[in-house]
N, C-alpha and C positions, 0 to 999 in steps of 0.2 A: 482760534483755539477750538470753537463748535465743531469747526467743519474738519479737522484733525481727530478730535473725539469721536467722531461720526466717521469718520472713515476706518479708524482703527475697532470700533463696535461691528460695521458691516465684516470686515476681514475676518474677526475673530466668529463672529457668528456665521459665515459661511463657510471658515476652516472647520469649524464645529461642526455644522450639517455634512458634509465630505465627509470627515470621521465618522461618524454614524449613519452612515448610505451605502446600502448595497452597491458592490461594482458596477452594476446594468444601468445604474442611475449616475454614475459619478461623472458620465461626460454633458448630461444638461446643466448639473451644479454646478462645474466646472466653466462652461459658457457664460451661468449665470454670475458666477465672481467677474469674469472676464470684463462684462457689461457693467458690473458698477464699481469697479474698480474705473473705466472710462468716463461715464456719470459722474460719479465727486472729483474726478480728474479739473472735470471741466465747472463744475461747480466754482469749484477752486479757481481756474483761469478769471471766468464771471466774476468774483468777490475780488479777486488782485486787482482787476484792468477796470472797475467801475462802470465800464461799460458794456452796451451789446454788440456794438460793431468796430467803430473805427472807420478809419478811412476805407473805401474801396479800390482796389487791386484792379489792376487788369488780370484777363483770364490770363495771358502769357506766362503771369508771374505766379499759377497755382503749381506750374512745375518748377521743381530747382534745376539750377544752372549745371548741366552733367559734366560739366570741365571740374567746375567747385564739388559736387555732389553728386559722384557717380552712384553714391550705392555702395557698403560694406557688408561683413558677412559675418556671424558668430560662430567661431567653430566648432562649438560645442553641441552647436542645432545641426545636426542630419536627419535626412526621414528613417536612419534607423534608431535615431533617439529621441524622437518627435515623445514619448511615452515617457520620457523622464525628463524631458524638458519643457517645451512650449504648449503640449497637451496636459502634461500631468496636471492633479487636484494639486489647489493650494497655495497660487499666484507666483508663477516662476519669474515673471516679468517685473515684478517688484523688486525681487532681490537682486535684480540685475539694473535697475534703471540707474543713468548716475545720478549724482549730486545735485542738487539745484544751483550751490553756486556756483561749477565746471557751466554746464547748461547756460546759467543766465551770462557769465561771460564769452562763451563763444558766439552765443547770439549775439552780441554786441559785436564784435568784432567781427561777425559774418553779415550782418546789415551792412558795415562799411563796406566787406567786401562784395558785396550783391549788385551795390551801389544807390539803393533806396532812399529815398529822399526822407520819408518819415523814420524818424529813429526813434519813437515812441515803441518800448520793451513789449507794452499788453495788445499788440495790434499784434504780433508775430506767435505761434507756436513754435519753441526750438525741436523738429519734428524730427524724427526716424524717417528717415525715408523708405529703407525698408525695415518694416516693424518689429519692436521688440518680440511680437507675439509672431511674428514671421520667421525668425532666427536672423533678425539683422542685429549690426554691432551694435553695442550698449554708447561706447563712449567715441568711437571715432569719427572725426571731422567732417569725412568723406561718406558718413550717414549719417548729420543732422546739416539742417538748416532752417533758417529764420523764416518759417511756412506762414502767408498771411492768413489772417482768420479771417477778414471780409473780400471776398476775388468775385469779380463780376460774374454770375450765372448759378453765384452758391458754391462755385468750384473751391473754397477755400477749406480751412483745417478740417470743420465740423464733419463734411463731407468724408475727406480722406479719411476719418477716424471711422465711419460706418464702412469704408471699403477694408480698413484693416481687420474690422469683428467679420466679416461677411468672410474674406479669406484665409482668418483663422476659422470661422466654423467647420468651412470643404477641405482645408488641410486637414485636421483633427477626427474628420468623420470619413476620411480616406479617400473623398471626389475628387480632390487635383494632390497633384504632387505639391511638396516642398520646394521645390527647384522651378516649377509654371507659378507659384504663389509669388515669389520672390522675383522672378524675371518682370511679370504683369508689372505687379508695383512699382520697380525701380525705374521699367522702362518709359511707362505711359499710364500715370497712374489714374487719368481719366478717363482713356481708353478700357482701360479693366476697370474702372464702375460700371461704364456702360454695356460692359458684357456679363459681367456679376453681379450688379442690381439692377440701374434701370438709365434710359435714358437722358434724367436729369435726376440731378439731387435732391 
């Protein structure tokens, strides 16, 4: 219930600051909802799963299976609507994410199909693969799957969540296209940390 309270206080107080912010500023505030809207995200994972790790992953398994999880697309994100969707002030990605109880059952049923031995729900992220804040699809199949959160070398969720803020920053600030954001991720999406942040995680 805190951490519900506290998430719906930060929202309403950085919809607040947007309101009241010169245009010239409204794409740092704009980044800055972005980042803790991801923050209580995971706050939130932490207090559900009780723990901080879980079992360890092999690196293999930090990518989904592209037969199951090629990658979808939202139609409504183009780079000519980047300014009224996934860059605008005011958390676009919210409004669009699904349900958690859609979510927690296709996870389940994407574990079986992965074929993972641990079926423990709080070890997995039901991830985007490519990100909501990317213009990937909100609800389809064929853009979520059961992403571990502990994969040998750090390669795991945490990770991929700083490589989706890092390529939402360069879409939004007009350095890569929409269409290179969206390919990097879906194809290799540790190949594009290591070109977009750094060498390890």
């Amino acid at each position: 219930m805190m951490l519900r309270s506290t998430t719906r206080l930060s929202a309403c107080l950085c919809i607040g600051l947007l309101a009241a912010t010169p245009p010239a500023f409204a794409w740092s505030l704009t980044s800055l909802v972005h980042e803790v809207e991801h923050y209580l995200h995971h706050i939130g994972s932490h207090i559900r799963r009780g723990t901080g790790g879980g079992a360890q992953f092999p690196q293999r398994d930090a990518l989904p299976n592209p037969h199951l999880t090629p990658g979808a697309l939202n139609p409504a994100v183009t780079q000519e609507t980047l300014y009224e969707t996934i860059c605008r002030p005011g958390g676009y990605t919210r409004s669009i994410r699904p349900p958690e109880q859609y979510t927690e059952k296709l996870k389940r049923e994407q574990i079986r199909q992965y074929g993972y031995r641990d079926h423990r729900l709080g070890n997995y992220e039901e991830d985007h693969l490519v990100a909501l804040g990317l213009g990937g699809s909100p609800d389809s199949p064929r853009n979520l799957w059961p992403e571990p959160h502990n994969v040998a070398g750090g390669w795991g969720s945490y990770a991929k969540d700083k490589l989706e803020e890092r390529l939402h920053e360069l879409v939004c600030s007009d350095k890569i296209s929409l269409a290179t954001a969206q390919y990097a991720i879906a194809n290799d999406w540790i190949a594009a940390y290591k070109r977009y942040l750094s060498s390890t995680p």
